[in-house]
N, CA and C of each residue as an Amber inpcrd file, in Angstrom:
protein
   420
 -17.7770000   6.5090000 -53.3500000 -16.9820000   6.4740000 -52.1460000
 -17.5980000   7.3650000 -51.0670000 -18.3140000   8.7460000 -51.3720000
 -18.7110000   9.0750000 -50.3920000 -19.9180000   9.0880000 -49.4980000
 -20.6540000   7.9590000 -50.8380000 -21.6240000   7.0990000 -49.8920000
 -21.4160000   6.2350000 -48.9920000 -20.4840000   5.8390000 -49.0290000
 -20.0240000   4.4420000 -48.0620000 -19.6780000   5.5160000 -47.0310000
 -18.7890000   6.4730000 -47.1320000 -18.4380000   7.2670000 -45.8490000
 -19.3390000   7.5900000 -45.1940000 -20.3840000   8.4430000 -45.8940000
 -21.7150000   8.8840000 -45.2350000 -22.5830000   7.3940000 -45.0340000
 -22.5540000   6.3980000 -45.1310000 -23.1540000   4.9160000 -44.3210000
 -22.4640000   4.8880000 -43.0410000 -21.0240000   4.4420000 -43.2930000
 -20.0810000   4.7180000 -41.9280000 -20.2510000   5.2580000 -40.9040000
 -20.5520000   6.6770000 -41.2340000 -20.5470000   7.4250000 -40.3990000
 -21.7020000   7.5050000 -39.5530000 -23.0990000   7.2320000 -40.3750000
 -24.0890000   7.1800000 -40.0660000 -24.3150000   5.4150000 -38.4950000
 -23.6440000   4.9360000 -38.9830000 -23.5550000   3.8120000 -38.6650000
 -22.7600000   3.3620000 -37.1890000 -21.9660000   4.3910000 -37.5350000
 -21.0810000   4.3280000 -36.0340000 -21.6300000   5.6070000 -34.9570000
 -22.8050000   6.5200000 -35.3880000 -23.3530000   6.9920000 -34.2610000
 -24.6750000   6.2410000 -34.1980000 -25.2310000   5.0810000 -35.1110000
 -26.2010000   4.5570000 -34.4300000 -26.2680000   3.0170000 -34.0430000
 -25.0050000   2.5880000 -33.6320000 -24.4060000   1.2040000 -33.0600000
 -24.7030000   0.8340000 -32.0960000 -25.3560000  -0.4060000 -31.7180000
 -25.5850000  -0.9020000 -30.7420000 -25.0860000  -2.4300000 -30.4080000
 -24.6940000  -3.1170000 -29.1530000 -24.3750000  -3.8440000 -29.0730000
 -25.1790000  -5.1640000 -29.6150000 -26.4230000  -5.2270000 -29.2780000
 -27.2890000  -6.3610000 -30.0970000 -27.4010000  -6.3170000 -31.4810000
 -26.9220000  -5.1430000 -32.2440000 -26.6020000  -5.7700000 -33.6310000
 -25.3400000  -6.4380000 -34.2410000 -24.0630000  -5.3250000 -33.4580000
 -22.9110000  -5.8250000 -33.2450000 -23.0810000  -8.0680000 -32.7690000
 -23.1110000  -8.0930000 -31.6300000 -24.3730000  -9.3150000 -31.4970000
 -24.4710000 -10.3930000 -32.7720000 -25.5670000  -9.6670000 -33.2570000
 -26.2030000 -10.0210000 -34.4390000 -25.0660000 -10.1830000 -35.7520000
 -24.1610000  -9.6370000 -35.9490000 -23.1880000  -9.5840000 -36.5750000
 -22.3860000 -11.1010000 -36.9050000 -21.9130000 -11.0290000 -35.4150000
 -21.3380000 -12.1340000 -34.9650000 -21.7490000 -13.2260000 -35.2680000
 -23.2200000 -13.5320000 -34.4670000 -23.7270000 -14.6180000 -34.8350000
 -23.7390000 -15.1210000 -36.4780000 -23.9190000 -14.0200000 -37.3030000
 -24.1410000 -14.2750000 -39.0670000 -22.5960000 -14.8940000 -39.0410000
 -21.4790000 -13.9560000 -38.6320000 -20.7470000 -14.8830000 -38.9650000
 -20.3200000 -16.2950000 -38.8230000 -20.6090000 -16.3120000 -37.2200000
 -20.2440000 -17.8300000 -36.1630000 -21.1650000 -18.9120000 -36.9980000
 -22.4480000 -18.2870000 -37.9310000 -23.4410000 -19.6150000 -38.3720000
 -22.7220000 -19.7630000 -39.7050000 -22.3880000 -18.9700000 -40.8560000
 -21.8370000 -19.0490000 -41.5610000 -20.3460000 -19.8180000 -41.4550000
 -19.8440000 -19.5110000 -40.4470000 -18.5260000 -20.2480000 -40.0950000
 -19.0030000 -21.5840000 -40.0240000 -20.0650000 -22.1100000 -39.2210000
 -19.8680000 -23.1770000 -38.6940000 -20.9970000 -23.8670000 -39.8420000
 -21.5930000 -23.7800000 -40.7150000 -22.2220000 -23.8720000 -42.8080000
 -20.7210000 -24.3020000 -43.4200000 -19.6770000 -23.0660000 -43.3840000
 -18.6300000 -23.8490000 -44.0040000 -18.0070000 -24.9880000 -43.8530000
 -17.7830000 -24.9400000 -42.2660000 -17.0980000 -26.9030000 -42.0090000
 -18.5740000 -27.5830000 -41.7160000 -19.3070000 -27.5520000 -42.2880000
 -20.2370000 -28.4360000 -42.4570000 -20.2160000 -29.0230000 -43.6190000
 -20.1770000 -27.8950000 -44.6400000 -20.3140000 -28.3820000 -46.0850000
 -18.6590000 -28.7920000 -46.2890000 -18.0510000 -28.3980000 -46.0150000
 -16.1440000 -28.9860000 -45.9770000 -16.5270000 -30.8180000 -45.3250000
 -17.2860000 -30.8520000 -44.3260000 -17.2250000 -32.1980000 -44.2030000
 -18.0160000 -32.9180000 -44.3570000 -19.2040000 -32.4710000 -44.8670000
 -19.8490000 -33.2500000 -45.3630000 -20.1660000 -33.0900000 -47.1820000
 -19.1930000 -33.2630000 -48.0730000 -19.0080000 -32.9290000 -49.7530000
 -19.8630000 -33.3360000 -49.9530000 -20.6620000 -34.5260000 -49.8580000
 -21.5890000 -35.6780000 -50.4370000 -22.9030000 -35.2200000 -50.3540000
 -23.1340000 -34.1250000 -48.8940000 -24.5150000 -33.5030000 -49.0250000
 -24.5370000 -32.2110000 -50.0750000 -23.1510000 -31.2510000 -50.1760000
 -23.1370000 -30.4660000 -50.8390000 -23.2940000 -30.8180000 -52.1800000
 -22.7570000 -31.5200000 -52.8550000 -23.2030000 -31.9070000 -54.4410000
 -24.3940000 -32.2970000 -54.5960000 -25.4050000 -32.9800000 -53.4670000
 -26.8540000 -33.5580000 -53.1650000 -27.7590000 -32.4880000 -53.5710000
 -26.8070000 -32.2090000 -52.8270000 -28.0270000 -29.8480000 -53.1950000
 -27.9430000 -29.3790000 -54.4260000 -26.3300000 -29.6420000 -55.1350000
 -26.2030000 -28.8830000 -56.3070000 -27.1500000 -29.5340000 -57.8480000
 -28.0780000 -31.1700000 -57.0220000 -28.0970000 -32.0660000 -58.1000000
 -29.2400000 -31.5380000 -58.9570000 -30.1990000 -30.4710000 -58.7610000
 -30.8570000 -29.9230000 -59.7120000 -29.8600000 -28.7160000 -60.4230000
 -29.0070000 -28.7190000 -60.4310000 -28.4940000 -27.5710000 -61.3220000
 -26.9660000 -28.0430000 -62.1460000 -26.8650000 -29.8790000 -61.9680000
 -25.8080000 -30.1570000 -62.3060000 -25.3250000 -30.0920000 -63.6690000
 -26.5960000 -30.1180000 -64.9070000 -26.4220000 -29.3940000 -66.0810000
 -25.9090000 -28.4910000 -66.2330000 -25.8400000 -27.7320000 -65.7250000
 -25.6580000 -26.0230000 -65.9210000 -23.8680000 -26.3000000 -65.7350000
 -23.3220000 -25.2130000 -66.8790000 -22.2380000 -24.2430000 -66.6320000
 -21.7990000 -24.2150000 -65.4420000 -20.5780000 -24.9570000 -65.3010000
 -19.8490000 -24.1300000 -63.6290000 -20.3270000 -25.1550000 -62.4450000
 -20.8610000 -25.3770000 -62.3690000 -21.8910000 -26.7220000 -61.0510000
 -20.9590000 -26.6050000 -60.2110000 -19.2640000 -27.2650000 -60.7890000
 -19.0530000 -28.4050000 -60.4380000 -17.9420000 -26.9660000 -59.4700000
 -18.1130000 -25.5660000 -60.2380000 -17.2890000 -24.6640000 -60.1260000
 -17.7480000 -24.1320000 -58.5680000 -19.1150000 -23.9020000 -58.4680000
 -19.7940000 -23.5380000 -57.3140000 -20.0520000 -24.5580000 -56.3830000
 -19.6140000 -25.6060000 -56.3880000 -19.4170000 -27.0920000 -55.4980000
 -18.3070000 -26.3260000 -54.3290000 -17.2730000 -26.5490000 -55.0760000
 -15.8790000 -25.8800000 -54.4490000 -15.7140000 -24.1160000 -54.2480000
 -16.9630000 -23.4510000 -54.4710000 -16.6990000 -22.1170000 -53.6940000
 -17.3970000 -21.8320000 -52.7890000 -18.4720000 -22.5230000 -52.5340000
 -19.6390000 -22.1720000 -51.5530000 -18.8240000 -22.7300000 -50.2060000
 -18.0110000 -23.4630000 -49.9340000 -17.8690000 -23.8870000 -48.4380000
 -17.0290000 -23.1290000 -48.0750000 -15.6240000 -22.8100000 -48.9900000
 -14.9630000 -21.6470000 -48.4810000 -15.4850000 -20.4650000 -48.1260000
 -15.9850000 -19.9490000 -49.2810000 -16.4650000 -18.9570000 -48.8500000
 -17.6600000 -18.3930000 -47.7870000 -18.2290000 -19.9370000 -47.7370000
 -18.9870000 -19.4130000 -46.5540000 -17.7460000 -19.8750000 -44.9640000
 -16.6760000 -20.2970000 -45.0780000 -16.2400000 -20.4430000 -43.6270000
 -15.3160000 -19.2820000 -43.5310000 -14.1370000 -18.7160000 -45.0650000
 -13.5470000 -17.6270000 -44.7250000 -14.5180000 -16.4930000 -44.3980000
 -15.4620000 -16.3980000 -45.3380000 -16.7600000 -15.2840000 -44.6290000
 -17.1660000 -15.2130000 -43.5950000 -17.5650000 -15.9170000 -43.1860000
 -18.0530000 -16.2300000 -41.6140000 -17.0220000 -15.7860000 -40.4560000
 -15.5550000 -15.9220000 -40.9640000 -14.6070000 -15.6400000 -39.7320000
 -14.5790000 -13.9960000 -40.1150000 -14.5690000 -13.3520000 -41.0170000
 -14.3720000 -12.0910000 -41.5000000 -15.7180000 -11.4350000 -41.1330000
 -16.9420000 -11.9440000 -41.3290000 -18.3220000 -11.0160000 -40.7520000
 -17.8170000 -11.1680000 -39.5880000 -17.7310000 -12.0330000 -38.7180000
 -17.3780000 -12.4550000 -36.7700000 -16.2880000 -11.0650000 -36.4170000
 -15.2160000 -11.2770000 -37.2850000 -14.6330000 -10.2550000 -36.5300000
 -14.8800000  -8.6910000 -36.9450000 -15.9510000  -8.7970000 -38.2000000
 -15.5060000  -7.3830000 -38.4710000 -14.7830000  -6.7650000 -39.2750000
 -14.0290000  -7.8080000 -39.8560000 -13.0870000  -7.2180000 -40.7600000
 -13.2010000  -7.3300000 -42.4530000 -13.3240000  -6.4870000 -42.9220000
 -14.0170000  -6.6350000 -44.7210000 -14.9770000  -6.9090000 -44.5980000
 -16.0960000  -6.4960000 -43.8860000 -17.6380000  -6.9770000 -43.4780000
 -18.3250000  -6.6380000 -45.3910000 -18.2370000  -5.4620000 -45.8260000
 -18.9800000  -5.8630000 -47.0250000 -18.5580000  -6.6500000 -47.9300000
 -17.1960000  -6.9580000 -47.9430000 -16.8620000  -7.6580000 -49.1910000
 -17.0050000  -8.9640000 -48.2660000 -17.2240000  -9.3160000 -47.6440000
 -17.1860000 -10.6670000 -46.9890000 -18.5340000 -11.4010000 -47.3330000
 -20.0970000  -9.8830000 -47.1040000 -20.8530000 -10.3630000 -47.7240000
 -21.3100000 -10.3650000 -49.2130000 -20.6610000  -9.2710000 -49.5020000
 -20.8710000  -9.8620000 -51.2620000 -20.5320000 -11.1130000 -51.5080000
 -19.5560000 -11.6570000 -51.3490000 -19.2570000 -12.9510000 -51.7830000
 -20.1600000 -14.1470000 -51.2230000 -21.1010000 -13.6700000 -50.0440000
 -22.1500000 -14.1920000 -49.7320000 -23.6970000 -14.2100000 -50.8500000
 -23.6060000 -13.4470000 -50.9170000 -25.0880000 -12.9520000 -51.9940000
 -25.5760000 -13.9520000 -52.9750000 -24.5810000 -14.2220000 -53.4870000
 -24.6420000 -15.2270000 -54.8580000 -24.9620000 -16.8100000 -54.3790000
 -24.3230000 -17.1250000 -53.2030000 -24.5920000 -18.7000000 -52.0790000
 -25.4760000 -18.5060000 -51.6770000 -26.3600000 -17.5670000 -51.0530000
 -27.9170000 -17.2960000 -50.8390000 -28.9770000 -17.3150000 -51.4050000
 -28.8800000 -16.7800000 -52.9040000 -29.4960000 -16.3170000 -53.7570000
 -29.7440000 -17.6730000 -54.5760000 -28.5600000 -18.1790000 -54.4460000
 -29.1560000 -19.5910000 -55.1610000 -29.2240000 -20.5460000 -54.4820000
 -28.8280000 -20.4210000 -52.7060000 -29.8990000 -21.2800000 -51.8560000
 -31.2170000 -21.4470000 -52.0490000 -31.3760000 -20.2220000 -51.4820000
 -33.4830000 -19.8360000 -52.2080000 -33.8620000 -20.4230000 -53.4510000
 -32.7450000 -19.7950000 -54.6630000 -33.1120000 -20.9330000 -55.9660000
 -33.6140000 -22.3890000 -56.0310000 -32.5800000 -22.9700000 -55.2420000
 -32.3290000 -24.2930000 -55.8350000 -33.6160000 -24.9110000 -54.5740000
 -34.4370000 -24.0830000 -53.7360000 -35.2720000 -24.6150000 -53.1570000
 -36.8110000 -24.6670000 -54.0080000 -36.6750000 -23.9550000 -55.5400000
 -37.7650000 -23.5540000 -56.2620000 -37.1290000 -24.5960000 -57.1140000
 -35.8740000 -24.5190000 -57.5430000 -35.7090000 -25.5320000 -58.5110000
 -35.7990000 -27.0190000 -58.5260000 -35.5510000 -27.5350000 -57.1770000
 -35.3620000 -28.6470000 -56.8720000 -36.1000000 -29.2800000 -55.8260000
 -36.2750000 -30.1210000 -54.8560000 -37.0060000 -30.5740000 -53.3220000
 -37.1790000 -28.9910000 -52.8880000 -38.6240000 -28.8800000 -52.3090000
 -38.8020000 -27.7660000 -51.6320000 -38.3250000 -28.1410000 -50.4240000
 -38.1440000 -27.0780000 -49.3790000 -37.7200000 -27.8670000 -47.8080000
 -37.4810000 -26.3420000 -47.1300000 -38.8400000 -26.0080000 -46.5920000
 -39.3700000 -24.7680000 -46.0290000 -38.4460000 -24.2760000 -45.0010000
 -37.7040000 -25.3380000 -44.2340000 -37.0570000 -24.9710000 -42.9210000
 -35.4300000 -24.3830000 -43.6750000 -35.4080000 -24.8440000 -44.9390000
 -34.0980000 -24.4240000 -45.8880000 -34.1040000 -22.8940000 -46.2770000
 -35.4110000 -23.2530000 -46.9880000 -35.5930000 -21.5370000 -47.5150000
 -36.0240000 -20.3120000 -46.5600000 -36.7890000 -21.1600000 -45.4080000
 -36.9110000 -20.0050000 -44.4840000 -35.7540000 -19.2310000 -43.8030000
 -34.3280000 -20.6200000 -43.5250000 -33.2480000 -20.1190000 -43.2590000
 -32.6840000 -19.3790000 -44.1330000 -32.5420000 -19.9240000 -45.3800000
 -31.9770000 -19.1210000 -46.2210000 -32.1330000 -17.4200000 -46.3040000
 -33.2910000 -17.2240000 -46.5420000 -33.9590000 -15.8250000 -46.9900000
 -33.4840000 -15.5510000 -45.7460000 -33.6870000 -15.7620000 -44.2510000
 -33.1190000 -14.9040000 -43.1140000 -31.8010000 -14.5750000 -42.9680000
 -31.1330000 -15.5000000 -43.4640000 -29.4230000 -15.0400000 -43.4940000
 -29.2780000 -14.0700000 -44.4610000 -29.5840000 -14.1780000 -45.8600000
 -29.8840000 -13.2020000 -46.7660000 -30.3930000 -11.8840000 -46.6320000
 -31.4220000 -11.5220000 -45.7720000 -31.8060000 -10.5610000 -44.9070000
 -31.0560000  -9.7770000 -44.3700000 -30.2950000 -10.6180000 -43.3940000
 -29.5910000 -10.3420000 -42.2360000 -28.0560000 -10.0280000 -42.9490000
 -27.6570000 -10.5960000 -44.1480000 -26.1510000 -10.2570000 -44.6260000
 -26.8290000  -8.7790000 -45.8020000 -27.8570000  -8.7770000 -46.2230000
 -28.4930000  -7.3800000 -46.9880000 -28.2320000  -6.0600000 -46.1150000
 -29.0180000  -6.9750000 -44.5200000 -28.5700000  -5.4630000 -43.9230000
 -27.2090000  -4.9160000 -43.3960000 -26.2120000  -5.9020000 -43.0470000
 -25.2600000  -5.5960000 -42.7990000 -24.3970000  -5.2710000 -44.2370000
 -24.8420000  -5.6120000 -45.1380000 -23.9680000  -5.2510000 -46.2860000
 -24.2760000  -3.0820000 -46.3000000 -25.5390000  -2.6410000 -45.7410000
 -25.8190000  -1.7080000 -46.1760000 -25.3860000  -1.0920000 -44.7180000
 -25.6960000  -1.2600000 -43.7140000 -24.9990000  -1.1690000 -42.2790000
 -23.6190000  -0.9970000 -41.8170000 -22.7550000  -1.8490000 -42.6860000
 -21.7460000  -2.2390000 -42.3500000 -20.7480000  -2.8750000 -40.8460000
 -19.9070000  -2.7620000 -40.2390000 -19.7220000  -3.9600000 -39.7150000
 -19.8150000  -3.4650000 -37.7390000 -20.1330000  -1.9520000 -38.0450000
 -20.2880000  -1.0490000 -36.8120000 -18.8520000  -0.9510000 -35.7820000
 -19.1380000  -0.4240000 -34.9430000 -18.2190000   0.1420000 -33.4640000
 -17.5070000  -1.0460000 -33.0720000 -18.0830000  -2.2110000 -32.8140000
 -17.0310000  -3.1000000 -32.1010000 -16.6770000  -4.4310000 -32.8970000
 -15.6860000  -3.8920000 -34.4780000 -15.2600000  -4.2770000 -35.1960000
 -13.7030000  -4.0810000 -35.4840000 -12.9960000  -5.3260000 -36.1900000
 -11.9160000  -4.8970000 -36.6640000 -11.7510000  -3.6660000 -37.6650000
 -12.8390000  -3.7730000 -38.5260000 -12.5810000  -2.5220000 -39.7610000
 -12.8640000  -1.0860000 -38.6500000 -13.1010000  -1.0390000 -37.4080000
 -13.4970000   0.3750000 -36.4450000 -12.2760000   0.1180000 -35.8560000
 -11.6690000  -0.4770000 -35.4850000 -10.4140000  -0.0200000 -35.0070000
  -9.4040000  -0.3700000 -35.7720000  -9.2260000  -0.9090000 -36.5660000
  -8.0230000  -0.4850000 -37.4640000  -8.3960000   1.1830000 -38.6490000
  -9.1540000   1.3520000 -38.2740000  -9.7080000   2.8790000 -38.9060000
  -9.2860000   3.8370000 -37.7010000  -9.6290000   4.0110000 -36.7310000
  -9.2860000   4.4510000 -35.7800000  -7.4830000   4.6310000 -35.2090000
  -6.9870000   3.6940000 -35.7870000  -5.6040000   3.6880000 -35.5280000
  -4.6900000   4.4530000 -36.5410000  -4.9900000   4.5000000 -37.7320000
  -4.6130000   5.8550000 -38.5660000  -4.0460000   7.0820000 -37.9690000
């Protein structure tokens, strides 16, 4: 716990608006990944079809779109920024996978690994100054 404080803290004297920015955007793309894969099911199982053997497939079909659209509104505003991306980590991680496991498709994995990047550093960053988790902290 008092690492996360000492991140925090560290974090809210070195905030800037273009990461704040940057924040946003992870979420607004992630938001707008979830009603993609919400409306389009038929491409999402397309993706899952090298790993449809496996344990669970059918389990990670139906968590990846939520969680990437409730995530996406929760990185955007700021609010539960790390737990928003943990629950990201695992939809990334086997984005990148399933681009080794299955059709390569460079413009996939290049995206991939950058969102992954970009939710690594904000997982260690956290969600900064012009966030819900900074002012509902502040209101205490």
């Amino acid at each position: 716990m008092a690492t996360i404080k000492s991140l925090n803290k560290w974090a809210n004297k070195h905030t800037y608006l273009p990461l704040d920015l940057l924040r946003i955007a992870l979420g607004v793309f992630l938001f707008l990944k979830g009603i993609d894969f919400m409306s389009n099911s038929a491409m999402l199982v397309e993706l899952f079809k090298p790993m449809q053997n496996m344990a669970g497939g059918m389990i990670m079909v139906h968590y990846v779109a939520p969680a990437h659209f409730i995530g996406g509104i929760l990185i955007g505003f700021g609010l539960l920024t790390r737990w928003a991306i943990i629950a990201q980590l695992p939809i990334l991680i086997g984005a990148i996978a399933i681009n080794f496991v299955g059709e390569m498709s460079s413009s996939n994995l290049i995206l991939a690994t950058i969102t992954l990047l970009a939710c690594v550093f904000f997982l260690v960053y956290g969600s900064g100054k012009r966030s819900l988790d900074y002012y509902f902290k502040m209101q205490q």
